[in-house]
DRENSE-77389 format. One record per residue: residue number from 1; residue in one letter; x, y, z of N, C-alpha, C in turn. Coordinates in steps of 0.001 Angstrom, whole numbers, plus 500000, padded with zeros to 6 digits. Example, Ala and Ser with C-alpha at 12.3 -4.5 7.8 and 13.67 -1.06 7.14 Angstrom:
2
i_aa_npx_npy_npz_capx_capy_capz_cpx_cpy_cpz
1_A_513190_494310_507800_512300_495500_507800_513200_496700_507800;
2_S_512850_497750_507080_513670_498940_507140_512900_500030_507870;
end
This chain:
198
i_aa_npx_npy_npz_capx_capy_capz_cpx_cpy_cpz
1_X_500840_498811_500000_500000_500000_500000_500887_501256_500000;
2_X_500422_502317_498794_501380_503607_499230_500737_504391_500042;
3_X_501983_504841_500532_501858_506210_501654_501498_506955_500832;
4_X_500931_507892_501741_499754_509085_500847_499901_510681_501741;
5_X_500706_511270_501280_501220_512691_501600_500520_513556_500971;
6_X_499091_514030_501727_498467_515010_501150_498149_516270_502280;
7_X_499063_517527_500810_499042_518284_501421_497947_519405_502482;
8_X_496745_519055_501857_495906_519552_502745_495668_519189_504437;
9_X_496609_518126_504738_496430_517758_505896_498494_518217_506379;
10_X_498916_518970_505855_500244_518847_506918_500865_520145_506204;
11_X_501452_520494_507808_502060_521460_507497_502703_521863_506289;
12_X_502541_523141_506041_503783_523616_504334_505081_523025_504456;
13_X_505654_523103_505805_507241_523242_506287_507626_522157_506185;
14_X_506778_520546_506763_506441_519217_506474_506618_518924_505050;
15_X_505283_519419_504412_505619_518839_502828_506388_519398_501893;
16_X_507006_520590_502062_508147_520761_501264_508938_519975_500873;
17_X_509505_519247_501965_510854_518438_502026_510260_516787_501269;
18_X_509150_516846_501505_508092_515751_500413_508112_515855_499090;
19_X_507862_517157_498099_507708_517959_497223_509576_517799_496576;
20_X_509939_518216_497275_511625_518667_496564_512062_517190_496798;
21_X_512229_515726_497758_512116_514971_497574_511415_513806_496332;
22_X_510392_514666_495990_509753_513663_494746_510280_514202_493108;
23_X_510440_515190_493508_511012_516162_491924_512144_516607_492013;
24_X_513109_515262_490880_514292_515326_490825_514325_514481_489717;
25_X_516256_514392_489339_516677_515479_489823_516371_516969_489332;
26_X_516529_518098_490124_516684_519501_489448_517615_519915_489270;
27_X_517409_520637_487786_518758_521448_487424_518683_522494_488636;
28_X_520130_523228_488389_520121_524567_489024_520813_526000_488453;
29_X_519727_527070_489058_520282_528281_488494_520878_528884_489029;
30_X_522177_529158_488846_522914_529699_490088_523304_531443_489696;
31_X_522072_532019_490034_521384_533469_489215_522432_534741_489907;
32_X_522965_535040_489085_524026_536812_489570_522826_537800_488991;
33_X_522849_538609_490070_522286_539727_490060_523100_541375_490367;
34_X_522632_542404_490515_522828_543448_490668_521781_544093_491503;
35_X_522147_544543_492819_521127_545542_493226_520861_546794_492644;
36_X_520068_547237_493001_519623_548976_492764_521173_549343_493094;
37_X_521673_549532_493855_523046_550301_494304_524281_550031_493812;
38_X_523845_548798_492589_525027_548506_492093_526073_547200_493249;
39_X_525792_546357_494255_526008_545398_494631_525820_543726_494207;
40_X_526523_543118_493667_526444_541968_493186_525749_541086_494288;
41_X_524932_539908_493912_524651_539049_494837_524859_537886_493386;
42_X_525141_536344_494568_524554_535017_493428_524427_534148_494506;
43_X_523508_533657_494083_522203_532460_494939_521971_531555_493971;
44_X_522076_530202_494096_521333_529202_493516_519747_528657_493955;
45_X_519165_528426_492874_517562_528586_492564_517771_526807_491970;
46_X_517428_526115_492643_516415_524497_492252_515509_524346_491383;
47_X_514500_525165_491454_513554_525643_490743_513879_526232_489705;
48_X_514212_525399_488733_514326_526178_487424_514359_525155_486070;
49_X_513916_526022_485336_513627_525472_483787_513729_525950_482474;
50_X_513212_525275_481295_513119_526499_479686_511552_526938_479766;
51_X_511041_527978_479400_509516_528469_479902_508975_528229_478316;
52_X_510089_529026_477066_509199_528734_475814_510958_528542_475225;
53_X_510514_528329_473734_511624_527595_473004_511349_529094_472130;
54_X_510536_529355_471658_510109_530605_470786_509216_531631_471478;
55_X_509522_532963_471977_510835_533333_471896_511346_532489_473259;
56_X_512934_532265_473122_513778_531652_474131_513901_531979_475730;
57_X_512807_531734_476846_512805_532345_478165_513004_530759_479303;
58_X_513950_531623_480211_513849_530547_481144_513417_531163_482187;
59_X_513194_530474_483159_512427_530687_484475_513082_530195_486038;
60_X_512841_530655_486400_513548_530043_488191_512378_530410_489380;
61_X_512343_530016_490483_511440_530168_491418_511908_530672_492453;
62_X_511655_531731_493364_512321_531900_494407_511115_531669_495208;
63_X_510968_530892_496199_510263_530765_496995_510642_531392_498424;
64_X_509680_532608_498726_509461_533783_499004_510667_534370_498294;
65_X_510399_535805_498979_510755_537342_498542_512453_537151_499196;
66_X_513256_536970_498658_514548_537019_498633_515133_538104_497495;
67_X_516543_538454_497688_517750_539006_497372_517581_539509_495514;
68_X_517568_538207_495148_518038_537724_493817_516740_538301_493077;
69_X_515383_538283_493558_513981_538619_493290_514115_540067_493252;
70_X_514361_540593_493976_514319_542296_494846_515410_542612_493656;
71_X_516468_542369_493362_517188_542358_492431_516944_542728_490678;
72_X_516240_542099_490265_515881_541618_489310_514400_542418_488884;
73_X_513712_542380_490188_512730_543665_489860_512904_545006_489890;
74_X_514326_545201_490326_514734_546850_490610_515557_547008_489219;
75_X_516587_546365_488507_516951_546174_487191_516546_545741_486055;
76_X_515677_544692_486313_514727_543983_484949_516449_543015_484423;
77_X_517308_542986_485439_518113_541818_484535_518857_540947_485300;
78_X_519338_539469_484926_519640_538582_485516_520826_537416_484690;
79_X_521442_536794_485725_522870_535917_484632_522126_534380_485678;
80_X_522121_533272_484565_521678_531809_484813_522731_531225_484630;
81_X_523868_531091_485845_525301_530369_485491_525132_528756_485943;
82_X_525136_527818_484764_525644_526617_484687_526218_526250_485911;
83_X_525287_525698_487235_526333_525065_488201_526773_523942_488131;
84_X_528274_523614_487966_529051_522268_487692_529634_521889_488513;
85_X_529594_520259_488365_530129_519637_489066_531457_519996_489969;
86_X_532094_520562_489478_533901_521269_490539_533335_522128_491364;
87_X_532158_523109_491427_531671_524006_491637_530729_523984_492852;
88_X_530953_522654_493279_529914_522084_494332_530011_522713_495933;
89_X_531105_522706_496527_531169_523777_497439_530724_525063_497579;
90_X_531275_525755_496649_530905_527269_496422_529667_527505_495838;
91_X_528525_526639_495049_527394_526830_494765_526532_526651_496449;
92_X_526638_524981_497134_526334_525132_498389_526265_526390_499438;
93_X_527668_526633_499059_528164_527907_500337_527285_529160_499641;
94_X_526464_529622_498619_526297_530431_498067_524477_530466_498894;
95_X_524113_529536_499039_522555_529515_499752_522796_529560_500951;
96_X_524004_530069_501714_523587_530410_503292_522955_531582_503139;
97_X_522085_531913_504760_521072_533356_504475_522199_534465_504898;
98_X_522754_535266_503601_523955_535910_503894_523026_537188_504376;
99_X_523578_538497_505071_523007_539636_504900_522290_540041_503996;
100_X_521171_541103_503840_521016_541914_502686_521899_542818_501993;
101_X_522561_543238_500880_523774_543681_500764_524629_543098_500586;
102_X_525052_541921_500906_526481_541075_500929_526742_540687_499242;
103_X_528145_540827_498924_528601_540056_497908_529216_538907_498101;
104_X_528054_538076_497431_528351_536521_497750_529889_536133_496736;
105_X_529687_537046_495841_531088_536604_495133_532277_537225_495756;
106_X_532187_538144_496478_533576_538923_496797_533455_537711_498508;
107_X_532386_537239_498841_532434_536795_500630_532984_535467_499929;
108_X_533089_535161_498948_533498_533785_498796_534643_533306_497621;
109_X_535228_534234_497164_535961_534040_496363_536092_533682_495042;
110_X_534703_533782_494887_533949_533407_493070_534722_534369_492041;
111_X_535306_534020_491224_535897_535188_490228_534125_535175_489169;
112_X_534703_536810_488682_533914_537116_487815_534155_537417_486394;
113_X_533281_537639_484887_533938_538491_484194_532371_539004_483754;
114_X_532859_539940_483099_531823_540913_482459_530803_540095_481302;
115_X_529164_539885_481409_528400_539897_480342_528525_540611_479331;
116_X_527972_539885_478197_527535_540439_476636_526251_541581_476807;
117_X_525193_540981_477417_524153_542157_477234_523668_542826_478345;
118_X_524099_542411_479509_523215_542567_480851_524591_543073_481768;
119_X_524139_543508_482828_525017_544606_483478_525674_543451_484602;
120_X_524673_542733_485051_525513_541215_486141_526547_540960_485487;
121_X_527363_540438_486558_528489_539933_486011_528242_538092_485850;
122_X_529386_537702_485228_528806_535936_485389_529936_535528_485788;
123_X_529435_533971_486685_530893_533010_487054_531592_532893_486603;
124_X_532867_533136_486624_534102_532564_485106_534264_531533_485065;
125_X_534226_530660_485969_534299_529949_485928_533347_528374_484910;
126_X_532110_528879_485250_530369_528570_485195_531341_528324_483249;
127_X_530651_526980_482925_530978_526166_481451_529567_527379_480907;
128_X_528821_527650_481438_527313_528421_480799_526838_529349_480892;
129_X_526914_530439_480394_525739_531779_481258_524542_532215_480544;
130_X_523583_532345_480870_522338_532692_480103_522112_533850_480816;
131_X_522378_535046_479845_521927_536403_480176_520957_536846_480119;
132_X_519884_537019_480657_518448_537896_480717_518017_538998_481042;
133_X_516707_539634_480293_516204_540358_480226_515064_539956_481627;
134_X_514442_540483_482402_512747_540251_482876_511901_540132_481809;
135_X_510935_538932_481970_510061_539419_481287_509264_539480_482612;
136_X_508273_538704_483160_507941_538810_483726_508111_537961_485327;
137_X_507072_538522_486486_507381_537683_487960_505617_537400_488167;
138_X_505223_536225_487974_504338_535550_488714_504501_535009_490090;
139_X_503458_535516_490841_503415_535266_492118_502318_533594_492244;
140_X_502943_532633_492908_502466_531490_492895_502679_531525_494863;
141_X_501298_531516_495133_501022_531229_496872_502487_531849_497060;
142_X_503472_531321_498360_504831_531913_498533_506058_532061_497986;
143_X_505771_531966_496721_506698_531869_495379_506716_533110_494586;
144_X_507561_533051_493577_507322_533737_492545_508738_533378_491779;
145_X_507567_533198_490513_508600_532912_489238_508702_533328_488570;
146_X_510256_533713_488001_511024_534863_487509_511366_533960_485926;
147_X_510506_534927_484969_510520_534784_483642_511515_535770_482928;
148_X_512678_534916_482297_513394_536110_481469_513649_535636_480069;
149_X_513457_536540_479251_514177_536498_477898_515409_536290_477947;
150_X_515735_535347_477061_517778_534902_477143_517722_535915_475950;
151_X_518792_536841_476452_519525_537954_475400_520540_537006_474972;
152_X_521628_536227_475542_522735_535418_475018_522715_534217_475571;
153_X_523990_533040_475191_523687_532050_475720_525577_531745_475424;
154_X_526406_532121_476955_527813_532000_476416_528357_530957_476919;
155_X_529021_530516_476171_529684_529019_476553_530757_528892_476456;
156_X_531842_528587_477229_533189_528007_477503_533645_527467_476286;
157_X_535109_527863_475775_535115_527130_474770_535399_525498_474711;
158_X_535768_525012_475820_536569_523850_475914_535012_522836_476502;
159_X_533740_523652_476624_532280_523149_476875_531546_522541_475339;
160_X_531936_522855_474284_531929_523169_472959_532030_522020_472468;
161_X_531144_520546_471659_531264_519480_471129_531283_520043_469673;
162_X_531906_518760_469324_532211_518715_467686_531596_519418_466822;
163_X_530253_519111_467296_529058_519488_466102_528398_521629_466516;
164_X_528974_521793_467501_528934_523339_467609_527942_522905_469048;
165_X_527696_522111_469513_526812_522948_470885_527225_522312_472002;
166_X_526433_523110_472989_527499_522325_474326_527876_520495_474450;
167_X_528541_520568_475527_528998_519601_475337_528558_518672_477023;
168_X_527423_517753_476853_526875_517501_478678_528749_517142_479261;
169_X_529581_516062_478871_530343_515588_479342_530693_517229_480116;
170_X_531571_517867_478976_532345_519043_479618_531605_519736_480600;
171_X_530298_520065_480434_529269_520940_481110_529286_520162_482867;
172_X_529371_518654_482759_529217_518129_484442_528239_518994_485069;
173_X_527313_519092_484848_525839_519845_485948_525585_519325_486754;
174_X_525601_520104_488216_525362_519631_489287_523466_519581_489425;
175_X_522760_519164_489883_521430_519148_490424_521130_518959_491964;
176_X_519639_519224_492122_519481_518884_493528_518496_517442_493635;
177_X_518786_517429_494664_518200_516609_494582_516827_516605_496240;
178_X_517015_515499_497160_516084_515797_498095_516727_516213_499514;
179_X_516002_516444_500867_517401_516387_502043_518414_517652_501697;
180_X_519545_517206_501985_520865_517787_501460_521825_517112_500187;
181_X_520929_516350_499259_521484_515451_498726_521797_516296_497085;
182_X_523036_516258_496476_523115_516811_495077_523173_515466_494473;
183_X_522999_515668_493562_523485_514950_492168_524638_515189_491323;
184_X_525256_514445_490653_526093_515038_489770_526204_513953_488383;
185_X_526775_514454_487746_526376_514492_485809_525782_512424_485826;
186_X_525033_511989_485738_524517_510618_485341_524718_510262_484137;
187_X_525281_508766_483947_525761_508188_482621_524715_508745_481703;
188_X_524716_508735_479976_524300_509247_479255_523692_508043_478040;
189_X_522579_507852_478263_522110_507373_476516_521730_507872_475695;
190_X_521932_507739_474348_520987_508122_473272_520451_507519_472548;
191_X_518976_507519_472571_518191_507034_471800_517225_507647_470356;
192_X_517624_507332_469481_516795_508743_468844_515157_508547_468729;
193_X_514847_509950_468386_513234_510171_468206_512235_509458_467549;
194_X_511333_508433_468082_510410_508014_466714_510010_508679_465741;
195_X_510156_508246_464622_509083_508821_463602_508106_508829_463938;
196_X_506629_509227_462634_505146_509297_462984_504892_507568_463126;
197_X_504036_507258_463772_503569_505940_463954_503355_505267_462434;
198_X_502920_504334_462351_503027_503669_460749_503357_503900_459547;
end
């Protein structure tokens, strides 16, 4: 018989750890921002995905009103750096609840370099950066998800497979998973696409 975790009967704080436990693994966005004052912050976001293919927007969730949110609505712009596998400490260390104000890259030793279209800076490290525009922030119960237009999409050159696009091996993406538990890059098959049925 399965156990039956329904949320109308248990605490939010309870079934969270139910919720992020069942949906995995997740990629992660490990989002640089800019305050109003011109202060860098970067936080990794679980919650995240592609929103449309045409035009090209991805999305992340901050569940409540955090840093990276406040950010992003005071500029309208945001950097989605590729968290990889080497990168696993310093993405971790990047979700403690630092001050308001704090530079998580200068408190931790993250090098930076300058974006193509957007004023954040991105990981130098990071094999990926997806630079955005806002489009928009839907508020979902204690959430809200942050929709942006990808202005660019820059990639490492040594991330770079044969055929021109990234490369998963080089890329190693870390995910989350449930608990305190990450993931990291899982063997790879390929199978290709069916045709139409008969």
């Amino acid at each position: 018989m399965r156990t039956i975790f329904d949320p109308a009967e248990m605490d939010p704080g309870t079934f969270y750890p139910v919720l992020t436990a069942s949906v995995l693994p997740r990629p992660i966005a490990w989002v640089s921002t800019l305050s109003e004052d011109g202060v860098p912050n970067l936080a990794p976001y679980s919650f995240f995905t592609v929103s449309s293919a045409e035009p090209p927007v991805v999305q992340f969730t901050s569940v409540t009103r955090k840093d990276s949110l406040r950010n992003v609505e005071a500029t309208g712009e945001f950097v989605v750096n590729l968290a990889s596998e080497p990168m696993v400490e310093h993405v971790n260390a990047s979700s403690a609840p630092y001050e308001p104000g704090t530079d998580e890259f200068a408190a931790l030793g993250i090098a930076t370099e300058p974006s193509e279209r957007v004023r954040p800076k991105r990981v130098a490290d990071s094999p990926i950066a997806i630079e955005c525009r806002l489009r928009q922030v839907i508020e979902v119960g204690n959430s809200f998800v942050v929709m942006g237009d990808v202005l660019a999409v820059a990639v490492r050159p040594e991330a770079i497979a044969d055929d021109g696009l990234p490369n998963f091996a080089a890329l190693a993406p870390l995910s989350r998973l449930g608990r305190d538990e990450w993931g990291t890059p899982p063997p790879v098959r390929r199978i290709p696409r069916p045709g139409p049925p008969g």
